[in-house]
N, C-alpha and C positions, 0 to 999 in steps of 0.2 A: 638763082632762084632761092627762095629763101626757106627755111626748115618747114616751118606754114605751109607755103605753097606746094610743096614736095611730100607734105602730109595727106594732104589735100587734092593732091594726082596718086598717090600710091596706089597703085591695082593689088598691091599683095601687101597686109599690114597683120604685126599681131599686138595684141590687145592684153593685156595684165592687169588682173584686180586683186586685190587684197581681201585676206578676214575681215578686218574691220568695217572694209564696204558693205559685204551681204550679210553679216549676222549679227547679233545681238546677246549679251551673258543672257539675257532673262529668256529670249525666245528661241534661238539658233538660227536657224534662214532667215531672215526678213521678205517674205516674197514681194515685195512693191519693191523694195530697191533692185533686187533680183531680175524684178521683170521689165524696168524701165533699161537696164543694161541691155537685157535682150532685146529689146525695142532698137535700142541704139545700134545694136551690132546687126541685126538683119535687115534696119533699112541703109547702112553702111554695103549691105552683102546684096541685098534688093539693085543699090546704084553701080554695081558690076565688079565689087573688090573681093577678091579672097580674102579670107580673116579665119588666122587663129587665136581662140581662147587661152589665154595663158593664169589657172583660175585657182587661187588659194581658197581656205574655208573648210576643207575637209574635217580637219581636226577643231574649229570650233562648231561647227554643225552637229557635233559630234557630243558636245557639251552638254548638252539641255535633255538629250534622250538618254545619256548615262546619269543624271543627276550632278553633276560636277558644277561648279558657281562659276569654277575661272580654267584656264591654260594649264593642265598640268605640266612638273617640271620633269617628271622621270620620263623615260620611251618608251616603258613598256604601257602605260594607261598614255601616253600622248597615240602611240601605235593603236590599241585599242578604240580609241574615239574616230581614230582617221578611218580606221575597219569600218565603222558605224556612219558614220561623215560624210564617205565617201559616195556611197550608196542615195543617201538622201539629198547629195550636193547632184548628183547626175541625172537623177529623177528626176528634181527641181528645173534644169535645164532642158530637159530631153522635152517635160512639159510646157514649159515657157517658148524655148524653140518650135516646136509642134504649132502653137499658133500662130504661126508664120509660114507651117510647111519646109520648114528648114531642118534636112538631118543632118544631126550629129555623130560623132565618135568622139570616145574617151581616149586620150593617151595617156598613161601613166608611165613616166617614168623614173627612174634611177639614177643615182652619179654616176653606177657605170656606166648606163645611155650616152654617159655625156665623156666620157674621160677615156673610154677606151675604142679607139676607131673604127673596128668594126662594130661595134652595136651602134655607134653614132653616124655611120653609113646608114645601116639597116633603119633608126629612125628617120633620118631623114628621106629615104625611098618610101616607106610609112605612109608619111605626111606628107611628101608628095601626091600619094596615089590615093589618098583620101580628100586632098584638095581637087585633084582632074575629076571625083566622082561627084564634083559640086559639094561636101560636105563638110561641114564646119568643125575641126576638130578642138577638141575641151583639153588641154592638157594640164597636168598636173603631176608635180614631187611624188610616187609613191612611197608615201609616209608610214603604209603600213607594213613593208618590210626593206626600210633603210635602217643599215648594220652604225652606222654612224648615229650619234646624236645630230636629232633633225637641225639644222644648222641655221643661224639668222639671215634671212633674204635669200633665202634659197632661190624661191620663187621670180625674183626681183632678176637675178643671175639669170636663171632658168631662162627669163624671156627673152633676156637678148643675144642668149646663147642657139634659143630656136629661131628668131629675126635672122640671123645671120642662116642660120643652119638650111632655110628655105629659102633663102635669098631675098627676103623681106625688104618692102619702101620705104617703110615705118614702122618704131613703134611708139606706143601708146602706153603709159603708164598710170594707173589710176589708183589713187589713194584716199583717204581722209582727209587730206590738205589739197588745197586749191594749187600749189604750187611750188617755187625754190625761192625760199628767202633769204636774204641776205644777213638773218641773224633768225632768234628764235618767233615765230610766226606765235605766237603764245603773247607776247610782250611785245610794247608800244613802240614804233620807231623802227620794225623792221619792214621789208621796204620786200615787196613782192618781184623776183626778178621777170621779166616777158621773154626775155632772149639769152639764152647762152650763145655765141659767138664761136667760144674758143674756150679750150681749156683755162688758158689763164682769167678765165670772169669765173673760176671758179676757187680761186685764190681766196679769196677776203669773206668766203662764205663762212658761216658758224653753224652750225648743225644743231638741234637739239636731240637731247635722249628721246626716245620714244619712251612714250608713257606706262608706267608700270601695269597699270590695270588693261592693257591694249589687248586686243584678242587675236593680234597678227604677231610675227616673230621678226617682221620686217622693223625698218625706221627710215629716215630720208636718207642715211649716209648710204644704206643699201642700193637706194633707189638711184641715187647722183652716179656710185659707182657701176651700176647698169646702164643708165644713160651714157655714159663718159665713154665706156664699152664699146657698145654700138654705134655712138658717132664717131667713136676714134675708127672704125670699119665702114664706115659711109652709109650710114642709117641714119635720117635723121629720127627725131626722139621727143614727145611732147609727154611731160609729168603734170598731170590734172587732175581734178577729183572727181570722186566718182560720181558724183550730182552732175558733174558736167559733163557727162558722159555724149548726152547729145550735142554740145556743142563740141566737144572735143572732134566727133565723128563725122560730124556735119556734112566738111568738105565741102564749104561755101567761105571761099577767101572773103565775102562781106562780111562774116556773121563775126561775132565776140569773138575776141583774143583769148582764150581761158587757158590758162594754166602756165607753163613754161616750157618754150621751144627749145632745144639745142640743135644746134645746123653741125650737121655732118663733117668732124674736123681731120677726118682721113679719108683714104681710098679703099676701095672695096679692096678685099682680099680673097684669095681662095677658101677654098672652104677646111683644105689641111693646114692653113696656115693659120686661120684663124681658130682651128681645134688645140692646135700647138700654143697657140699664146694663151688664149685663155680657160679652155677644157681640160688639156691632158693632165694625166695625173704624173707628177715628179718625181720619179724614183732615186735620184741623183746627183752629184754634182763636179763638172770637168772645172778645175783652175787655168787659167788662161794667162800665160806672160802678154804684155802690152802690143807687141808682134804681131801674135796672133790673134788681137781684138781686133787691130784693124785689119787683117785679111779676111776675118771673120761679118765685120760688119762694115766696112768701108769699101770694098771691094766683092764682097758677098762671095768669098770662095769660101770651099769644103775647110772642117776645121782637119788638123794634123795632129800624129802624136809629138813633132817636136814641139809646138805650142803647146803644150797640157806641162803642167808641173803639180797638179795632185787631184786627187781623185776623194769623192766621199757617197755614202750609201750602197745597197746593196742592189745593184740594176743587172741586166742581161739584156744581150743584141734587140732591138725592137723599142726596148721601154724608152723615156722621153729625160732628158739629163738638161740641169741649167748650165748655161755658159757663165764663169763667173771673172769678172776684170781683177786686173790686181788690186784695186781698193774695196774687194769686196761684194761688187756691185753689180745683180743680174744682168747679162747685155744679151744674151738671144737665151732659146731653148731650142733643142733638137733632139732626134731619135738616134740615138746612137748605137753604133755599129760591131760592139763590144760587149762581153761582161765585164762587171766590176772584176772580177778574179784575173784578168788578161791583163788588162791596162798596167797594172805598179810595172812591168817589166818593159813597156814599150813606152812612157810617156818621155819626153823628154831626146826621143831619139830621132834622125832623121831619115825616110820613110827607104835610103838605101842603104840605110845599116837594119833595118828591120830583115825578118826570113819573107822569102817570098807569099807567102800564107796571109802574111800579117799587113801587105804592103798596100793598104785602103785606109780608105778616109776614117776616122774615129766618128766624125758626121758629117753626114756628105750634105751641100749645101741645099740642093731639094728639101732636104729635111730638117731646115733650120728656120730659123724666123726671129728675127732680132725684138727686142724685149719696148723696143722703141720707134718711133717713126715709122712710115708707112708698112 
């Protein structure tokens, strides 16, 4: 079945817009763009699909009511506009929703939502029990107390990191560009792609910069690497513009082609596996002789301390460590079963010259997930 069609069947689908879609430097919300979205998404929700909102704009809706012309660059006024943003981004929905009879819920969340397993449990139960209550939930970065600098494509991440997280059919990606070009969509001769296949059609791609004056913090390289994501987890992935949001939604294999499909180029994963490759946060990292690459990932056994020959960062039992080959080069990630202060005396040893205390896996293969293939 092809990524389309399987768009197109999806009973549970989440949906991603960008700033640039709903607002404007001069006005902040644009409600006609705003409400043709919601149009799209409740009669998507009307033809029997779950859908979650995965919805940037905060921080430029935020613009126009503080006086500001453009995107500030520091956090403390980007945080301040998302304060303000935020409020008029939900309003704006809650009203547009409403005439349709459709309730809503905000989610906001965190990177720690996403990187440390139990809050990433607890949203996903969340989102669950907001979708059984028939409710459409809005989710969104809370932007206005992230301790990091708000980071580029947060959002873009964000959505395929929730797709998976609910077990999602599809996602939907929607932007200011109609689609994945094959060089910069700006200039003549680039060639609009319809179908990603496989990772490798996305070899020969050329990206352009997103535009200085843009009111999103995303660009396409963000967006490719969220689709890439999710299909490499067996989602398929449609990137379209937000004007074609109706046909995007549709779910009528006759209607227009819009935008660019990618066909699901892995297998579903579990849900801690796919927290491990791409959510946890790294605290870490185990050196691995050649040995124990391949029992680690050809054979998928538990890694050992004879296999380890060095150690770096500062981790404790629980946190999540890269597996690193001898050229350097990530090959799994796992929760490891140690502090960094234990390991320099037991690496290198084998597990019956260890004390009996010590004589367990460094990472046991449950908790590992190789950095590649399915």
């Amino acid at each position: 079945m092809s990524a389309r069609a399987q768009l197109a069947a999806a009973r549970r689908i989440v949906v991603k817009v960008g700033s640039s879609s709903l607002t404007s430097l001069d006005g902040g919300l644009d409600p006609a763009r705003l409400q043709a979205l919601v149009d799209a998404l409740a009669a998507r929700r009307e033809r029997g699909s779950q859908v979650v909102l995965v919805s940037s704009g905060a921080i430029a809706a935020g613009l126009a009511p503080l006086g500001l012309t453009r995107r500030p660059r520091d956090l403390a006024t980007q945080q301040a506009a998302a304060a303000v943003g935020q409020l008029l981004l939900a309003e704006a929905y809650a009203t547009a929703f409403g005439r349709h009879a459709q309730p809503i819920g905000q989610v906001l969340l965190t990177a720690d939502d996403m990187i440390r397993r139990s809050h990433y449990r607890n949203a996903q139960r969340t989102l669950e029990r907001l979708l059984g209550l028939g409710v459409l939930p809005v989710v969104n970065e809370n932007d206005t107390v992230a301790t990091d600098e708000i980071r580029v494509g947060d959002n873009d991440r964000l959505a395929a990191l929730v797709a998976h997280l609910i077990g999602a059919e599809g996602l939907v990606l929607l932007s200011d560009v109609d689609g994945l070009y094959d060089g910069d969509p700006r200039l003549p001769g680039s060639r609009l792609l319809s179908e990603v296949e496989a990772p490798a059609d996305l070899e020969a791609v050329q990206v352009a910069s997103a535009r200085a004056d843009s009111l999103g913090t995303g660009g396409m390289a963000t967006k490719i690497t969220a689709a890439a994501m999710a299909a490499a987890a067996g989602i398929p992935v449609l990137l379209a513009a937000a004007e074609d949001v109706g046909a995007a939604l549709d779910g009528a294999e006759a209607g227009p082609k819009v935008g660019t499909a990618f066909r699901p180029s892995g297998r579903r994963m579990s849900a801690r596996r796919f927290w491990l490759r791409h959510a946890a946060d790294v605290r870490g990292a185990l050196d691995l002789d050649a040995g124990a690459v391949t029992a680690v990932i050809d054979r998928r056994r538990s890694l050992l301390a004879a296999g380890i020959h060095g150690i770096s960062g500062d981790f404790v039992a629980g946190d999540v460590v890269d597996l690193v080959g001898p050229y350097g080069v990530v090959v799994a990630r796992g929760v490891v079963g140690f502090d960094a202060a234990e390991l320099p005396e037991l690496i290198g040893k084998r597990t019956r010259d260890l004390a009996p205390e010590q004589r367990r896996e460094v990472v046991h293969a449950d908790d590992l997930v190789p950095m590649s293939g399915p």
